[in-house]
N, CA, C and O atoms as a GROMACS GRO file, in nm:
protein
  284
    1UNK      N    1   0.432   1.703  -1.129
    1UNK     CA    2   0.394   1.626  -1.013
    1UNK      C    3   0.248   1.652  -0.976
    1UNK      O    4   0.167   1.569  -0.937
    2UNK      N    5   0.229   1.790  -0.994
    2UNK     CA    6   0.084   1.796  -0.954
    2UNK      C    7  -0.028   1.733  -1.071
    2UNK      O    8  -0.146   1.706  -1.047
    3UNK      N    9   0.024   1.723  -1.168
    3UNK     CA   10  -0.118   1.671  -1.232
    3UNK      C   11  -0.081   1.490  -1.229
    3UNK      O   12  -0.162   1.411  -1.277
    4UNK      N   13   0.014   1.457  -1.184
    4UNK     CA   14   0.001   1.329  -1.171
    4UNK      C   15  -0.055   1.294  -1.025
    4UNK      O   16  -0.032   1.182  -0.978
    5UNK      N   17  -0.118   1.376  -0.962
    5UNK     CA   18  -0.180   1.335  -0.829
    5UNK      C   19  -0.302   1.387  -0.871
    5UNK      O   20  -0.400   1.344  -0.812
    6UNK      N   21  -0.322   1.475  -0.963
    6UNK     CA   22  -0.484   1.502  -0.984
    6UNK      C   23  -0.512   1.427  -1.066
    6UNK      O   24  -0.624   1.469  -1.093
    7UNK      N   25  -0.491   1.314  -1.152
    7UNK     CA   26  -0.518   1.210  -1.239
    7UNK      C   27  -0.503   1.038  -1.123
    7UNK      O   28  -0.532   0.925  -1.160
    8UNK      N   29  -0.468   1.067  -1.032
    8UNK     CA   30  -0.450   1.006  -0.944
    8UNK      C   31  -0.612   0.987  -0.885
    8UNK      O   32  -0.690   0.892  -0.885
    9UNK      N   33  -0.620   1.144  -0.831
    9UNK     CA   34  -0.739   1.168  -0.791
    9UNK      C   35  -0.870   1.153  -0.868
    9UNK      O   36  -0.967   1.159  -0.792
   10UNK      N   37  -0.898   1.138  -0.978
   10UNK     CA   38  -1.002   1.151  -1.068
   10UNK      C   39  -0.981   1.013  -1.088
   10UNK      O   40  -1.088   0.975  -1.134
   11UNK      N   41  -0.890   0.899  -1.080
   11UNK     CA   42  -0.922   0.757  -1.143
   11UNK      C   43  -0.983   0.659  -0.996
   11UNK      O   44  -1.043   0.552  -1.002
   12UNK      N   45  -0.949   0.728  -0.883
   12UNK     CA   46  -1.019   0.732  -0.768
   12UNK      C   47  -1.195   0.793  -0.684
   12UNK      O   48  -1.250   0.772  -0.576
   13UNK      N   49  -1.227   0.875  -0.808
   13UNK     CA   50  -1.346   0.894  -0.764
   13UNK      C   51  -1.447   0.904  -0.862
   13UNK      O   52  -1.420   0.912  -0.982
   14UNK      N   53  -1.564   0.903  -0.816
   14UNK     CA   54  -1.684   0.844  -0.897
   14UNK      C   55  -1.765   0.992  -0.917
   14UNK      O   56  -1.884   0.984  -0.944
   15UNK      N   57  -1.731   1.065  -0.909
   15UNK     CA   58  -1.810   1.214  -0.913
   15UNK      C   59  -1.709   1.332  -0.919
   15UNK      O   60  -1.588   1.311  -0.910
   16UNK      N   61  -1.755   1.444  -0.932
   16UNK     CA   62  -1.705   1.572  -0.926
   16UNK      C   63  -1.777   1.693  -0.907
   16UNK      O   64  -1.817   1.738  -1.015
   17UNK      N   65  -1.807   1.760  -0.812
   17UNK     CA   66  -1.860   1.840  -0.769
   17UNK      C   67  -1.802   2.037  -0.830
   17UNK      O   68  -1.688   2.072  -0.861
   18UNK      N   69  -1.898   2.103  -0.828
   18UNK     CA   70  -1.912   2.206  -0.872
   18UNK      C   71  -1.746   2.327  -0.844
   18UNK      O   72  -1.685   2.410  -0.911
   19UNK      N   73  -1.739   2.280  -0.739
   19UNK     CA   74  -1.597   2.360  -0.680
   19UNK      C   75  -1.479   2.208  -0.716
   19UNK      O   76  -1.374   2.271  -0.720
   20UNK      N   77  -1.465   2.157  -0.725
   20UNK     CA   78  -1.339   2.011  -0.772
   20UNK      C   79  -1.330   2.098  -0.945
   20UNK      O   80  -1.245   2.179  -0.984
   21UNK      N   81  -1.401   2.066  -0.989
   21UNK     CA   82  -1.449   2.118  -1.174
   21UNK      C   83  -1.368   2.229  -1.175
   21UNK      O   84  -1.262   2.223  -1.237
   22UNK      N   85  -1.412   2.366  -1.095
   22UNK     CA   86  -1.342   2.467  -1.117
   22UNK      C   87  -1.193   2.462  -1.056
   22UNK      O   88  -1.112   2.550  -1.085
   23UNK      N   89  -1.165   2.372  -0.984
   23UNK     CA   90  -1.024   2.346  -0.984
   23UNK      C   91  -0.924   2.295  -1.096
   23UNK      O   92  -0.813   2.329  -1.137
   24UNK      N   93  -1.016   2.199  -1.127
   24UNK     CA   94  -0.940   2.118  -1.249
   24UNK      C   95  -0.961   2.233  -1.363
   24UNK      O   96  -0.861   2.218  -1.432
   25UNK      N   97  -1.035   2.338  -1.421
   25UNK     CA   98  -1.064   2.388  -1.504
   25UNK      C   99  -0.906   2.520  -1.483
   25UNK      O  100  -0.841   2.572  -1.574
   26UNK      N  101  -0.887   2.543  -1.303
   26UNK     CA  102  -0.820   2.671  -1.305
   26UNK      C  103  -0.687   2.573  -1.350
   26UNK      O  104  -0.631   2.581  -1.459
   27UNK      N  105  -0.661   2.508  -1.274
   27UNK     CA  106  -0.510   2.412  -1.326
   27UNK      C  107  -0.487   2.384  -1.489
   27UNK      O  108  -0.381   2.357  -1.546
   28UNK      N  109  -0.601   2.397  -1.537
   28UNK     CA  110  -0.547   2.324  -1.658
   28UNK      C  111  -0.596   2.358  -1.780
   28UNK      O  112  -0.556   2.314  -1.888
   29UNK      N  113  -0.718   2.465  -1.757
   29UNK     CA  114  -0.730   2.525  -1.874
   29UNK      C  115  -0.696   2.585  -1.934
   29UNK      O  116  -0.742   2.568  -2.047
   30UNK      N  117  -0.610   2.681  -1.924
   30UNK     CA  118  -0.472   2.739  -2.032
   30UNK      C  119  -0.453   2.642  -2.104
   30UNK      O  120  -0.503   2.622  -2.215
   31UNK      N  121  -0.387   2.581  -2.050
   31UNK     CA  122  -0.327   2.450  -2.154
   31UNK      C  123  -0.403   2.370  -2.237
   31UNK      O  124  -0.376   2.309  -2.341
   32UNK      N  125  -0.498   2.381  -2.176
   32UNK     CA  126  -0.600   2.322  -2.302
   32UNK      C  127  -0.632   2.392  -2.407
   32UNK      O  128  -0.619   2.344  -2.520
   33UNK      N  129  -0.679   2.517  -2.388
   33UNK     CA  130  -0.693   2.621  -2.446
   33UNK      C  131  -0.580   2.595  -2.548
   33UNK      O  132  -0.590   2.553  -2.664
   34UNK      N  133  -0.504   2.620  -2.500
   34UNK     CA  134  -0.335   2.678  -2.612
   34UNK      C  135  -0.313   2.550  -2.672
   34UNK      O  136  -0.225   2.560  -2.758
   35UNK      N  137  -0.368   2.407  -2.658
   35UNK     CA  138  -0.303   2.260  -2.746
   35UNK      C  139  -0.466   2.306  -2.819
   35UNK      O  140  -0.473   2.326  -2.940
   36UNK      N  141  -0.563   2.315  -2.748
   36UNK     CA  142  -0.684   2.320  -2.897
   36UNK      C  143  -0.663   2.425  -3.016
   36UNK      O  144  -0.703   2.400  -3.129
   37UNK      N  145  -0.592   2.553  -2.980
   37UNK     CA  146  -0.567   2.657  -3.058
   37UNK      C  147  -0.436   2.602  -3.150
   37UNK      O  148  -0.434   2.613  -3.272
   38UNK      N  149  -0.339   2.547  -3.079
   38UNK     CA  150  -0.231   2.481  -3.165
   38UNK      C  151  -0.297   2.384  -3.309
   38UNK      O  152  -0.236   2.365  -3.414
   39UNK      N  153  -0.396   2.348  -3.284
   39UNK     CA  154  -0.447   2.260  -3.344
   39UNK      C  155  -0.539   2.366  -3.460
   39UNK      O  156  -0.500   2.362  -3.576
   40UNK      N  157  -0.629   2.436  -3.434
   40UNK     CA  158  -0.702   2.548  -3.444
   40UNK      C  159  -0.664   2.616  -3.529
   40UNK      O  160  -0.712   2.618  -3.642
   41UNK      N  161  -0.578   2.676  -3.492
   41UNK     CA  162  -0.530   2.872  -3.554
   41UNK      C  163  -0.661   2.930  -3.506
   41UNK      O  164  -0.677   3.043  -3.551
   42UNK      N  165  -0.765   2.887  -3.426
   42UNK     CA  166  -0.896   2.984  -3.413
   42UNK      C  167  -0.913   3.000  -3.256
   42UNK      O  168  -0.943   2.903  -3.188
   43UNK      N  169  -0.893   3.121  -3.203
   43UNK     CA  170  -0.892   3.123  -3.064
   43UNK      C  171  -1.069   3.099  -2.970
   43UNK      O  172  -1.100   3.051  -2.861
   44UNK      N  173  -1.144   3.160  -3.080
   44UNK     CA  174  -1.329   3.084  -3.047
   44UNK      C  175  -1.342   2.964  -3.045
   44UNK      O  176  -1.406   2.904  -2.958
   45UNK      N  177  -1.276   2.904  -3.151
   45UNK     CA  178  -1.320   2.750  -3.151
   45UNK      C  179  -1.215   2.687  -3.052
   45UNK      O  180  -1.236   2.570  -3.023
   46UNK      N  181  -1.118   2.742  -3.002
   46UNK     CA  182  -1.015   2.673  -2.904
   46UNK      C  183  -1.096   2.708  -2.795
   46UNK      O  184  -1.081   2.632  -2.699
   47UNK      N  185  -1.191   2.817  -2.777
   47UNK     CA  186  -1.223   2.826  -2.653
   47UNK      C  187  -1.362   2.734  -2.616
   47UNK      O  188  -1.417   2.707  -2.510
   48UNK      N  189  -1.384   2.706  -2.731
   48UNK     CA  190  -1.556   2.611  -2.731
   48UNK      C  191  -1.481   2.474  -2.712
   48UNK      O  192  -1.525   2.400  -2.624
   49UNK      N  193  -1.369   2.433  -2.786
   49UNK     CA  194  -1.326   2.306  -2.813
   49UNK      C  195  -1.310   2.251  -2.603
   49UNK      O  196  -1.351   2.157  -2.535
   50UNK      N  197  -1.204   2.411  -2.572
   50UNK     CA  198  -1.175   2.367  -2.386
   50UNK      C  199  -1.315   2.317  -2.340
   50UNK      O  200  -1.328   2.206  -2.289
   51UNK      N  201  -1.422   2.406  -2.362
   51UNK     CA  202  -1.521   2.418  -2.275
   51UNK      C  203  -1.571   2.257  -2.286
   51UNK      O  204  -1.565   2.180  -2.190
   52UNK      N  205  -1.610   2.228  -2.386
   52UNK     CA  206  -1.656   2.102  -2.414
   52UNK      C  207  -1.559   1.977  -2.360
   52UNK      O  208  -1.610   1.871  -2.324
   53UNK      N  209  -1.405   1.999  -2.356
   53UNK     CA  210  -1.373   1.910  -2.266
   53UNK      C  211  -1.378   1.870  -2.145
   53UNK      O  212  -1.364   1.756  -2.100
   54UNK      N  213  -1.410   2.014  -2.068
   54UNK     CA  214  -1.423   2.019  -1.928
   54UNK      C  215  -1.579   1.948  -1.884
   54UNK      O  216  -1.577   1.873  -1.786
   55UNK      N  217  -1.692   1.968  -1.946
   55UNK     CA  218  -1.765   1.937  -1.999
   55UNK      C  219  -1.796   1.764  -1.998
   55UNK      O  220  -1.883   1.704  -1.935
   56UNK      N  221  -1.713   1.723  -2.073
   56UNK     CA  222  -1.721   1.581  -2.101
   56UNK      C  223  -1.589   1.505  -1.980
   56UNK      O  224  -1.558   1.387  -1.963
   57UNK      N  225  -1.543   1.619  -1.920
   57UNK     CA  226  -1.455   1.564  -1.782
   57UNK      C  227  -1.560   1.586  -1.708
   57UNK      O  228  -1.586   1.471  -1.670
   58UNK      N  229  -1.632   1.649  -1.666
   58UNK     CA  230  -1.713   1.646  -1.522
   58UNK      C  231  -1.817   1.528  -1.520
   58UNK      O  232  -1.840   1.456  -1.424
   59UNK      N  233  -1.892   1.520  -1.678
   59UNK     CA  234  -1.987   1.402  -1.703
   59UNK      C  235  -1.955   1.303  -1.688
   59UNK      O  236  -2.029   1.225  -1.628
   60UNK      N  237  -1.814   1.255  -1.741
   60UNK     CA  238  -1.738   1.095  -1.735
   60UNK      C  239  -1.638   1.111  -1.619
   60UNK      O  240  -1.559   1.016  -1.624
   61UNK      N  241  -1.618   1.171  -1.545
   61UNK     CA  242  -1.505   1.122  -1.462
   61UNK      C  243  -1.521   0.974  -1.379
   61UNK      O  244  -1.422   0.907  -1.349
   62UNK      N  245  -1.656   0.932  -1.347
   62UNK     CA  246  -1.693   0.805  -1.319
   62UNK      C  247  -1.627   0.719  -1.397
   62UNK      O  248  -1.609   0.612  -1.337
   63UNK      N  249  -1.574   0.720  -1.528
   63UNK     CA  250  -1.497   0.616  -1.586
   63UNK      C  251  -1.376   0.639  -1.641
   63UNK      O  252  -1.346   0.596  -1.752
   64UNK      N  253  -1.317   0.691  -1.586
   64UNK     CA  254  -1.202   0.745  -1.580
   64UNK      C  255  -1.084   0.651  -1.509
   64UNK      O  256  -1.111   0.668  -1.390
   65UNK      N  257  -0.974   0.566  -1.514
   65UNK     CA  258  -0.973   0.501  -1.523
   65UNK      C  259  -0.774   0.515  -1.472
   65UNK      O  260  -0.707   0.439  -1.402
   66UNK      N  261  -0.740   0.621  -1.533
   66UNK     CA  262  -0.614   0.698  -1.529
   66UNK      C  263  -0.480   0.582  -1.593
   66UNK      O  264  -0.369   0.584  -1.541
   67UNK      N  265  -0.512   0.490  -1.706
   67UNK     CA  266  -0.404   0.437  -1.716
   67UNK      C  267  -0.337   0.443  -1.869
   67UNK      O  268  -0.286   0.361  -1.946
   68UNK      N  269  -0.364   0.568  -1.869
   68UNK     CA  270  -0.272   0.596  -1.998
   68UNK      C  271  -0.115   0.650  -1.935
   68UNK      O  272  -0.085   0.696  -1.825
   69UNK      N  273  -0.044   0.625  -2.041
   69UNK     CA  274   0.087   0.609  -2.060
   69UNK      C  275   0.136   0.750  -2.052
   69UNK      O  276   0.218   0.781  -1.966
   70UNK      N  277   0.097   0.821  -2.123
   70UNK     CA  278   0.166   0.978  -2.106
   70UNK      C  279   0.150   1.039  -2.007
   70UNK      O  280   0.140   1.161  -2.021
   71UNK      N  281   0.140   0.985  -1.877
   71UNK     CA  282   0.190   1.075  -1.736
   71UNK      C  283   0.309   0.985  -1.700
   71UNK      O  284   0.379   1.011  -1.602
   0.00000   0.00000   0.00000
């Protein structure tokens, strides 16, 4: 439930600020972490792979759009 209100929230706003980022990063970076490493077997490159998503979430959340199917 909660990440379907924070995908809620991100297809609703046009920015993301420095403290929002580290929210979305504390919620959900494990899990990113652990599906890039699933993918991986390399726990460095799972941790570069997160960083760079978070990364390319704070830059694009302006087009973000939230209507994919898997929530």
């Amino acid at each position: 439930m909660e990440s379907r209100m924070t995908f809620q929230y991100l297809a609703n706003t046009d920015r993301m600020d420095q403290t929002e980022l580290y929210h979305f990063m504390t919620a959900f970076g494990d899990d990113v972490r652990k599906y890039a490493y699933a993918i991986t077997k390399n726990r460095e490159q799972a941790k570069d792979i997160a960083q760079e998503v978070f990364i390319k979430v704070f830059r694009s959340v302006d087009s973000f759009k939230g209507q994919s199917g898997c929530l």
